[in-house]
C-alpha positions, -999 to 999 in steps of 0.1 A, spaced: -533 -338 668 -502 -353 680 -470 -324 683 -447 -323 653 -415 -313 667 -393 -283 646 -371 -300 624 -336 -287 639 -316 -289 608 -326 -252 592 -319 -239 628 -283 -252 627 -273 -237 597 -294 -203 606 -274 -200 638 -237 -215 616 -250 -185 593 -251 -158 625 -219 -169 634 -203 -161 598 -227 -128 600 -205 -119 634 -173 -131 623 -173 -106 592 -194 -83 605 -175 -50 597 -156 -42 564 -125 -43 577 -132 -83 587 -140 -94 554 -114 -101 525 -115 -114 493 -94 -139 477 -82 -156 501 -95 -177 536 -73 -155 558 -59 -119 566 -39 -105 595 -46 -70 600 -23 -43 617 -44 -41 648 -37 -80 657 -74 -94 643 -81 -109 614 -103 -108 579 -119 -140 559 -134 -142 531 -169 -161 532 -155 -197 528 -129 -187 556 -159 -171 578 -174 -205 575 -149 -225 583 -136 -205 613 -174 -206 622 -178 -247 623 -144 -256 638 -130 -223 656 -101 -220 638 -92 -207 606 -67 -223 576 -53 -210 545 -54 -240 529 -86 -265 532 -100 -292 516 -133 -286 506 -148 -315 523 -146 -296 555 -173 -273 547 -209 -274 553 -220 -288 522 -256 -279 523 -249 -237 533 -225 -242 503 -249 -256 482 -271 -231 491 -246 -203 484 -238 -217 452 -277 -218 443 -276 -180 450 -249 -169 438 -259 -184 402 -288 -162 406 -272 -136 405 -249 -149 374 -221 -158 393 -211 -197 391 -207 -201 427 -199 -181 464 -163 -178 463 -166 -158 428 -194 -139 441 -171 -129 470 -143 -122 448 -157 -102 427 -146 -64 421 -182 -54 419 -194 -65 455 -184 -43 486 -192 -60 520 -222 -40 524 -236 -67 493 -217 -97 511 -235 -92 539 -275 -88 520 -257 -120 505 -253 -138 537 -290 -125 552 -304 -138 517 -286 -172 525 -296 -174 558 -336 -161 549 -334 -190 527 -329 -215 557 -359 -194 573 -382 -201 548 -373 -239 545 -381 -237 586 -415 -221 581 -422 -241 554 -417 -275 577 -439 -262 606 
């Protein structure tokens, strides 16, 4: 049986995911409605989309286009956050019923996602 390698697509947006995971990973780094916050101890808060996009190119904007993003983690976001009867991420992270604590379970259930689609290719 010949070796089927690991398909390294899942992997790159499970490791883009740990990086948004570290980049928000307190309550006080995580905002919502909006890409960016400066806080008064000289760091910074993002919302998910903001998380992301500091997470792919190192820096974060307040103003983006959309193309920018990873369009399959936001996809996959999207297809989540309708589950739960929101019509995509960005409302789920706005929202005035989520703390961070259920940002971050949403995050781990994005990422698990990517997991799964891994397993499922070995």
């Amino acid at each position: 049986m010949p070796f089927d390698p690991i398909n390294p697509a899942p992997l790159a947006k499970i490791e883009l995911l740990d990086k948004i995971l570290s980049i928000i990973d307190d309550a006080t780094h995580w905002c919502k409605g909006t890409t960016l916050q400066h806080l008064p101890d000289g760091t910074d808060a993002y919302c998910i989309a903001g998380a992301l996009h500091l997470a792919q190119f190192g820096y974060a904007v307040s103003d983006y286009p959309d193309d920018f993003m990873d369009e399959e983690i936001e996809l996959r976001m999207d297809s989540i956050a309708r589950k739960y009867g929101f019509g995509n991420y960005l409302n789920f992270n706005d929202s005035s019923e989520h703390t961070h604590r259920d940002i971050v379970a949403f995050l781990y259930e994005v990422r698990q996602s990517f997991i799964k689609e891994q397993n499922n290719a070995v």
